[in-house]
DOTIPA-908591 format. One line per 4 residues: their letters; for each residue z, x, y of C-alpha. Coordinates in pm, 1 decimal, decimal comma, always signed. Example, Ala and Ser with C-alpha at 12.3 -4.5 7.8 and 13.67 -1.06 7.14 Angstrom:
2
AS = +780,0 +1230,0 -450,0 ~ +714,0 +1367,0 -106,0 .
% end
This chain:
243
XXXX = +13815,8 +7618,7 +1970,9 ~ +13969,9 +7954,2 +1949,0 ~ +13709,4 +8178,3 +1870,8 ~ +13451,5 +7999,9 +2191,2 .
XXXX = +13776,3 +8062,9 +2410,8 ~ +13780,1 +8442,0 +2353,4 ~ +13410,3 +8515,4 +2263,3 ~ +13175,1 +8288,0 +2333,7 .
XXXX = +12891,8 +8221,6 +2038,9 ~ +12613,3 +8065,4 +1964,9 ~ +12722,3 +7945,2 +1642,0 ~ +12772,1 +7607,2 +1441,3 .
XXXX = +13047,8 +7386,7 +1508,3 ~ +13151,0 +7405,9 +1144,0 ~ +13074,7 +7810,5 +1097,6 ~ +13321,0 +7831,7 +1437,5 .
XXXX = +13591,4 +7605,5 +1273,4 ~ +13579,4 +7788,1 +933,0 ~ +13619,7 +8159,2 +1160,9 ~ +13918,9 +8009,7 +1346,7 .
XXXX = +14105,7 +7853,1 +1043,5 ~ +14039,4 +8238,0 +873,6 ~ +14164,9 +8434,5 +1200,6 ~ +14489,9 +8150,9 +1183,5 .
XXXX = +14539,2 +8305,2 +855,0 ~ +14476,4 +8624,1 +879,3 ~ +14661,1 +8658,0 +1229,0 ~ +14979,1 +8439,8 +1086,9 .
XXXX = +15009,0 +8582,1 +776,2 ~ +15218,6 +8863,5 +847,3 ~ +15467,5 +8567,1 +1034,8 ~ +15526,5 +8400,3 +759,8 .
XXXX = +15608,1 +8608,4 +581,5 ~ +15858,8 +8759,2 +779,7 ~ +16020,3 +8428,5 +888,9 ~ +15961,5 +8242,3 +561,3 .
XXXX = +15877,7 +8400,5 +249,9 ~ +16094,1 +8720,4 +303,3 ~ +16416,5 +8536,9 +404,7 ~ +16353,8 +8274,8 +93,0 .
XXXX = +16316,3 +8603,7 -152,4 ~ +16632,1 +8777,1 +10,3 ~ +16854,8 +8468,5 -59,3 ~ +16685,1 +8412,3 -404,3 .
XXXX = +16756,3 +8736,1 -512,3 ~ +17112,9 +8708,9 -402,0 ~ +17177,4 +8375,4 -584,0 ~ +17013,6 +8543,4 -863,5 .
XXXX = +17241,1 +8868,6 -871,5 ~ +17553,9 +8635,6 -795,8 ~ +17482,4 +8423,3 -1112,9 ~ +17399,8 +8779,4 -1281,8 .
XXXX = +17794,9 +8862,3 -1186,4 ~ +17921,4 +8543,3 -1300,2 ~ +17748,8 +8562,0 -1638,9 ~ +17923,3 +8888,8 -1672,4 .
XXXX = +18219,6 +8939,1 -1494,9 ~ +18586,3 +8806,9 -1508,1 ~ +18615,7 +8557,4 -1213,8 ~ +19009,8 +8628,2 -1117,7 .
XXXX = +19000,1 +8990,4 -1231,4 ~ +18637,0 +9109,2 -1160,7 ~ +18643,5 +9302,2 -1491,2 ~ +18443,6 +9265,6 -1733,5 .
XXXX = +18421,6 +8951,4 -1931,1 ~ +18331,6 +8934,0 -2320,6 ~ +18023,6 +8902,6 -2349,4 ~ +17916,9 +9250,3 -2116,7 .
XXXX = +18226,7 +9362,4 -2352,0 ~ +17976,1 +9322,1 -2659,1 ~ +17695,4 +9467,7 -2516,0 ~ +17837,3 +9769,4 -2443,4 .
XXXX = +18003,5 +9792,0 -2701,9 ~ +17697,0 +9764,5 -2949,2 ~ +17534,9 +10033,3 -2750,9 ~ +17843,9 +10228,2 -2780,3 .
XXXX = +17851,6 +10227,7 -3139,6 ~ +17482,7 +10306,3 -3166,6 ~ +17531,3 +10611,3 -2973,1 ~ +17818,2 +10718,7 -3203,5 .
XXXX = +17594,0 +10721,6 -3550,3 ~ +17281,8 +10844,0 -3293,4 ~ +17492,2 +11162,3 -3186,7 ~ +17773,4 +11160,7 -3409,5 .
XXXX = +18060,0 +11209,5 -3219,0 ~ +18352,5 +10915,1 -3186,3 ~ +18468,6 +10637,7 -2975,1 ~ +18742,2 +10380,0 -2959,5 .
XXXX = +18827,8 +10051,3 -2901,0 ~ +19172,8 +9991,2 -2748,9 ~ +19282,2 +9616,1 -2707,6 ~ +19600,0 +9576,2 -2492,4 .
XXXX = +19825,0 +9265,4 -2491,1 ~ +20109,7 +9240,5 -2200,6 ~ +20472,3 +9166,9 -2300,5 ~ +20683,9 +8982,5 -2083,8 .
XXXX = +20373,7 +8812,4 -1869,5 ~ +20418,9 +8440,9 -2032,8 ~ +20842,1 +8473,6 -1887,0 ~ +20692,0 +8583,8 -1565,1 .
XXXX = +20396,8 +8291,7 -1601,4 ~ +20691,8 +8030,7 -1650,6 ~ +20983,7 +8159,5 -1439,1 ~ +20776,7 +8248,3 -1102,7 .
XXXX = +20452,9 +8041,2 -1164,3 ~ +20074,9 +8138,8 -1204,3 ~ +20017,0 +8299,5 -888,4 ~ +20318,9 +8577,6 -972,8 .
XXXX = +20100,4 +8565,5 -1344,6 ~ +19768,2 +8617,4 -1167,5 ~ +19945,0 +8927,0 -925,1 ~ +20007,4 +9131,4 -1271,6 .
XXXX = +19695,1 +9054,1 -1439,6 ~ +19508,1 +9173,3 -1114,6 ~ +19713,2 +9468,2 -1104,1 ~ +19679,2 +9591,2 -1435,2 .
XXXX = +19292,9 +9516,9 -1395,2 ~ +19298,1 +9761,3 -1135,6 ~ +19530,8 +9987,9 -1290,9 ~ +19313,7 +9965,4 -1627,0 .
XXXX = +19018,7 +10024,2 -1412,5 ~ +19100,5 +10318,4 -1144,5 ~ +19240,7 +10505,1 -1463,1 ~ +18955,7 +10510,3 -1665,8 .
XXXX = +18614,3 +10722,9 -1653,4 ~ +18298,0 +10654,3 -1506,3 ~ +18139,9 +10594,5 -1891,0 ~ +18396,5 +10392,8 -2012,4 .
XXXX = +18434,9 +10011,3 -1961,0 ~ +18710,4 +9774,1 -1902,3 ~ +18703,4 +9430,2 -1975,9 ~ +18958,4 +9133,6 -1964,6 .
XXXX = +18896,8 +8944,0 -2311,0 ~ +19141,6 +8621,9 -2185,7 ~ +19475,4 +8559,7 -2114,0 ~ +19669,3 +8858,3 -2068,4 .
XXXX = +19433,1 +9086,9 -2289,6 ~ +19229,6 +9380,8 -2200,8 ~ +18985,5 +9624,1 -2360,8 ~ +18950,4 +9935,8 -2282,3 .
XXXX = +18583,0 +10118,0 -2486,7 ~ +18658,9 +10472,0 -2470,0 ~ +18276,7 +10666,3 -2470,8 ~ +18252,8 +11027,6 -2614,5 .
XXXX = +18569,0 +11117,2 -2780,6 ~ +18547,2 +11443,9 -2940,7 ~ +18309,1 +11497,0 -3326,5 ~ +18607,2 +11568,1 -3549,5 .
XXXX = +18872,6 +11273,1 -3664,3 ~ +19122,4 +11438,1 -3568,1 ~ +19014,2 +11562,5 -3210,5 ~ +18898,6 +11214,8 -3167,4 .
XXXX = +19253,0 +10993,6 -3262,7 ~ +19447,2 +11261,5 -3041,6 ~ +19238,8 +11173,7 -2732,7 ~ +19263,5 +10806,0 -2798,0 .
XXXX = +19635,3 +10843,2 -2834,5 ~ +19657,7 +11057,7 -2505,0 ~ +19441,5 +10772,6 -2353,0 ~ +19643,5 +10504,4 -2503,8 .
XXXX = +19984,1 +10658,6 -2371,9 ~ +19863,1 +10697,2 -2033,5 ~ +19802,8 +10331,0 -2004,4 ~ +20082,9 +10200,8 -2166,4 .
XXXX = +20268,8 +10425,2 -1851,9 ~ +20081,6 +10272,5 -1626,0 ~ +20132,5 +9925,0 -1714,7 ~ +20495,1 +9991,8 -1771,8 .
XXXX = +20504,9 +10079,5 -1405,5 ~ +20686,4 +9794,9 -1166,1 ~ +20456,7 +9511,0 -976,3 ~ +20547,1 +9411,3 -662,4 .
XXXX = +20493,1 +9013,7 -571,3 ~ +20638,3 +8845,5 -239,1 ~ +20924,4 +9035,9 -256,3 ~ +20989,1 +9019,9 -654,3 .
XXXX = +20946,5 +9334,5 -874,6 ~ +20758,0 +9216,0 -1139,5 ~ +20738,7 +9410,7 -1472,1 ~ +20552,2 +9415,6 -1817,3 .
XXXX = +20444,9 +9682,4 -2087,1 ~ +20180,1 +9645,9 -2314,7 ~ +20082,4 +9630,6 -2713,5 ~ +19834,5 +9798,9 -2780,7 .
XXXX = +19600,3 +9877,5 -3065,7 ~ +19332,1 +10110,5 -3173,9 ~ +19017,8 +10126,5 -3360,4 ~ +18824,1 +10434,5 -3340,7 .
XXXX = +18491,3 +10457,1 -3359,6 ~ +18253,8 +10669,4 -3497,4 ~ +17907,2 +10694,3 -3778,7 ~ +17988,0 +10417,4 -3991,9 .
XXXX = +17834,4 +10191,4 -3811,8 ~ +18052,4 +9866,4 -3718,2 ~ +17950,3 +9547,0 -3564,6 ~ +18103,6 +9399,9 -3259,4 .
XXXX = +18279,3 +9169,0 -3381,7 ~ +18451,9 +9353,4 -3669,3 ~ +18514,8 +9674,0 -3417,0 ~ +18781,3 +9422,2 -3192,6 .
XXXX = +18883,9 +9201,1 -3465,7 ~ +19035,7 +9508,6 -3621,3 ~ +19188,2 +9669,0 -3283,3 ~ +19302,4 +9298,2 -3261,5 .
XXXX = +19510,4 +9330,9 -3586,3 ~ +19622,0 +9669,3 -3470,0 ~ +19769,5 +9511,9 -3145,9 ~ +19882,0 +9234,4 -3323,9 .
XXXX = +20108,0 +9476,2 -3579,6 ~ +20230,5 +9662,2 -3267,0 ~ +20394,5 +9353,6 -3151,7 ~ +20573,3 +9270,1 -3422,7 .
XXXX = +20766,6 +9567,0 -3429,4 ~ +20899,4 +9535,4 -3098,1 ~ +20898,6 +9907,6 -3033,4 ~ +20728,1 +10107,5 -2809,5 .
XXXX = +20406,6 +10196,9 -2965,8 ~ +20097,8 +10231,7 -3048,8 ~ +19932,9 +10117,8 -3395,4 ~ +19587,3 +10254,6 -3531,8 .
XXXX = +19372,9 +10044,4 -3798,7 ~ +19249,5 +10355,5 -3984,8 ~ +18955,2 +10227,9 -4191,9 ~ +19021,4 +10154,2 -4603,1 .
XXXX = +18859,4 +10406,0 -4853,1 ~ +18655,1 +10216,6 -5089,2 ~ +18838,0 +9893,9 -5195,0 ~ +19170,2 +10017,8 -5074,2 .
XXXX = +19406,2 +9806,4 -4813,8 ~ +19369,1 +9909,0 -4431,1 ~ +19582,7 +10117,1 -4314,6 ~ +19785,6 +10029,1 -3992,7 .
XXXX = +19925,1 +10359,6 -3883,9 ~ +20209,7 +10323,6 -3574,2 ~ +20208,9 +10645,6 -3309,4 ~ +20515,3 +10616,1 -3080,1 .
XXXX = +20463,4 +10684,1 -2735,7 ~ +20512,7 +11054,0 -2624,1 ~ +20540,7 +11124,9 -2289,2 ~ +20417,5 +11430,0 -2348,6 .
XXX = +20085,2 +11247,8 -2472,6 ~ +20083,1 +11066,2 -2137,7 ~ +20087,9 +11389,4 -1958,5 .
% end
């Protein structure tokens, strides 16, 4: 036994094997947990935080996907009727990416989207999220515009120019110079207190009425007064508002 080897007792054979089994435990404790239990925990938290990143996050861009999208968004419009100050919703769809999709296959299509991810996302504040809905669209949730209308749809313009530049800007792909601009539409938020859903749907039909008129643009959905007709109003770009 282990306990008559090191300090010899005049004790029970059972008392002595009940002492060893607790010094074993006590003594190998700290062991296994190094070796086993911490190593097992490590690797479960990392499978945990990768499926955390899946459930959340854009697999080819590494954006993020829609359903982060509508979580921050919700909390983004909470905070507008909370402090009452504005925010926006700008939903960009890329011209010319299907011809490029179809002409110099899907790994020239994946090059642009990743490179207007990054674009989206090294051009945009710490607060503010990007997010690839599908496809070739992205949304961009603009956080603390300024508290008056006005104020407010002249940042979101400014914004909204500045990444219509960038996009506009040439991609480079195995020796091709690949190029696309964007539609893009705008919803601004502020205290009236939109859902999700409705707050994209209508930056959707923004986009959607900026692509129709084959211009470059940028179309507003300015919310209806009472019973009256949405208005879609169309801001052409101003390089002066890219600035």
């Amino acid at each position: 036994m282990l306990l008559l080897a090191v300090i010899p007792l005049n004790i029970s054979f059972y008392t002595e094997a009940l002492i060893d089994v607790f010094l074993l435990a006590l003594f190998s404790t700290p062991l296994i947990y190094v070796w086993v239990i911490k190593p097992f925990m490590a690797d479960l938290n990392h499978a945990f935080n990768k499926i955390k990143t899946l459930a959340h996050t854009d697999p080819l861009t590494q954006l993020a996907n829609r359903r982060l999208l509508s979580l921050h968004l919700k909390k983004v419009i909470a905070e507008t009727i909370r402090h009452q100050f504005h925010g926006a919703v700008v939903l960009l769809d890329l011209n010319g990416f299907k011809s490029i999709n179809d002409n110099h296959g899907h790994d020239a299509g994946d090059a642009v989207l990743t490179e207007v991810a990054k674009r989206l996302q090294d051009n945009s504040r710490a607060e503010d999220i990007v997010a690839r809905l599908g496809g070739d669209e992205f949304v961009v949730i603009i956080h603390h515009l300024n508290n008056s209308d006005q104020s407010a749809r002249c940042s979101a313009l400014q914004t909204a120019c500045k990444l219509a530049d960038l996009i506009s800007q040439p991609i480079d792909f195995n020796g091709l110079t690949l190029k696309v601009t964007a539609s893009i539409g705008v919803r601004l938020l502020d205290c009236e207190g939109l859902d999700t859903e409705t707050a994209i749907r209508e930056a959707d039909m923004a986009m959607y009425h900026c692509k129709q008129t084959l211009g470059e643009c940028i179309v507003f959905f300015d919310k209806p007064h009472k019973d009256a007709e949405p208005l879609l109003t169309v801001e052409h770009l101003d390089s002066k508002a890219m600035a």
